[in-house]
C-alpha positions in Angstrom: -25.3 6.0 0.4 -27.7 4.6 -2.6 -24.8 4.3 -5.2 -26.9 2.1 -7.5 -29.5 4.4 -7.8 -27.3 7.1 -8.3 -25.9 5.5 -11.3 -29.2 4.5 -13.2 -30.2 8.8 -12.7 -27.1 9.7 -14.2 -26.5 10.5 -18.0 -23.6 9.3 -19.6 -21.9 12.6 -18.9 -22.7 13.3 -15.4 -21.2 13.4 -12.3 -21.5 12.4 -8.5 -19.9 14.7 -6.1 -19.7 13.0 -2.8 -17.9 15.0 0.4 -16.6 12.8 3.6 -14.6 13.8 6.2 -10.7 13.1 5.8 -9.8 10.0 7.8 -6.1 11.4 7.9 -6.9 14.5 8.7 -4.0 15.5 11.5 -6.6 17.2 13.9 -8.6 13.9 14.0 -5.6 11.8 15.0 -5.0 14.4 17.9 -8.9 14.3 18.7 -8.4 10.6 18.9 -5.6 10.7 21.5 -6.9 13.5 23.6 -10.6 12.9 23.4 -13.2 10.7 25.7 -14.3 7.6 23.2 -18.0 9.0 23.0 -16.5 13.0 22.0 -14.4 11.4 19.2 -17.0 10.9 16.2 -19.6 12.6 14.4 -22.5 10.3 14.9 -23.7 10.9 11.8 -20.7 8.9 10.0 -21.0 5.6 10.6 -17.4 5.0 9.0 -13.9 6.6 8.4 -13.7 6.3 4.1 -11.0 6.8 2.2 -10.8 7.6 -1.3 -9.3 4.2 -2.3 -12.2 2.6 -0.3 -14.6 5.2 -1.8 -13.3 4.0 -5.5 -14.0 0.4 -4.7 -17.3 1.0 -3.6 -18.0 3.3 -7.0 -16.1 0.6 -9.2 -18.7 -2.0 -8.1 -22.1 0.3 -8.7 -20.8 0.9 -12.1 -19.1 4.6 -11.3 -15.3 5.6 -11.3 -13.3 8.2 -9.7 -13.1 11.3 -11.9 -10.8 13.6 -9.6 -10.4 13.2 -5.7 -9.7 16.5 -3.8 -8.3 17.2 -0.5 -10.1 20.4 1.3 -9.3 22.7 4.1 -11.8 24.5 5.7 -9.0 26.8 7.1 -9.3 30.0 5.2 -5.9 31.1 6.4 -4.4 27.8 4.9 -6.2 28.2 1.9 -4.8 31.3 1.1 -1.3 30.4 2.3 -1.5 27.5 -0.2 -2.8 29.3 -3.0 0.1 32.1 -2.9 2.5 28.9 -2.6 0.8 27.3 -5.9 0.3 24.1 -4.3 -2.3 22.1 -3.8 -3.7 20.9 -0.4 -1.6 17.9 2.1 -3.5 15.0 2.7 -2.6 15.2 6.0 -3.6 19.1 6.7 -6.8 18.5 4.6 -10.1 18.1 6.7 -12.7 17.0 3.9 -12.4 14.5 0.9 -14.4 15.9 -2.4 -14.3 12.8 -5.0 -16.0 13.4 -8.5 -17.2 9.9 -9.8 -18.4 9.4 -13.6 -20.4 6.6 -14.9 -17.8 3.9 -15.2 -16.7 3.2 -19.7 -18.6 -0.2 -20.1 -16.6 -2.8 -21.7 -17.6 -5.1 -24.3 -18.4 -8.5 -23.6 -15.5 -11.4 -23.5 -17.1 -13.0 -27.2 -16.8 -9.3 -28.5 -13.7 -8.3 -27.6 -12.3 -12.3 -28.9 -14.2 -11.5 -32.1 -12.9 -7.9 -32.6 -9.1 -9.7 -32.6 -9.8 -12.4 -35.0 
């Protein structure tokens, strides 16, 4: 993922909506026990992110976390969770959907001394 050029394409009010698979995902943990090493992964992922570890990365190419989402692709559990009024489990969720924003810049140290004084 180019981060840093994602960040110098977006305006001041745009957003970056990134989708990963959910590292806590029950079904993967199961996968993990009861799969062959080689079945477990999509190859295509090189690594299991989080969306704490997804914030860090966005903090340092100048983005920050908007909203983080956790998504089912179960329809069934969809609907069951919609007619409950409550939002997705971490832990039932297969995908992470994080919105990121360009992050507020802050003034420089000397400004923000000289804005006190």
């Amino acid at each position: 993922m180019s981060t840093a050029r994602v960040r110098r394409h977006l305006g001041p009010d745009g957003r970056l909506v990134l989708t990963t698979p959910n590292p806590f995902y029950a079904v993967h943990f199961v996968e993990f026990l009861l799969s062959a090493a080689e079945a477990r992964w999509n190859g295509e992922h090189v690594a299991w992110i989080c969306a704490f570890t997804l914030g860090n990365l966005l903090a340092r190419r100048g983005l920050e976390l908007d909203q983080c989402v956790y998504f089912t692709r179960s329809r069934r559990l969809r609907q069951l969770l919609r007619l409950l009024h409550l939002p997705c489990p971490r832990w039932l969720a297969s995908t992470l959907v994080v919105v990121a924003k360009p992050a507020r810049e802050e003034a420089p140290a000397q400004l923000r001394r000289s804005a006190r004084a």
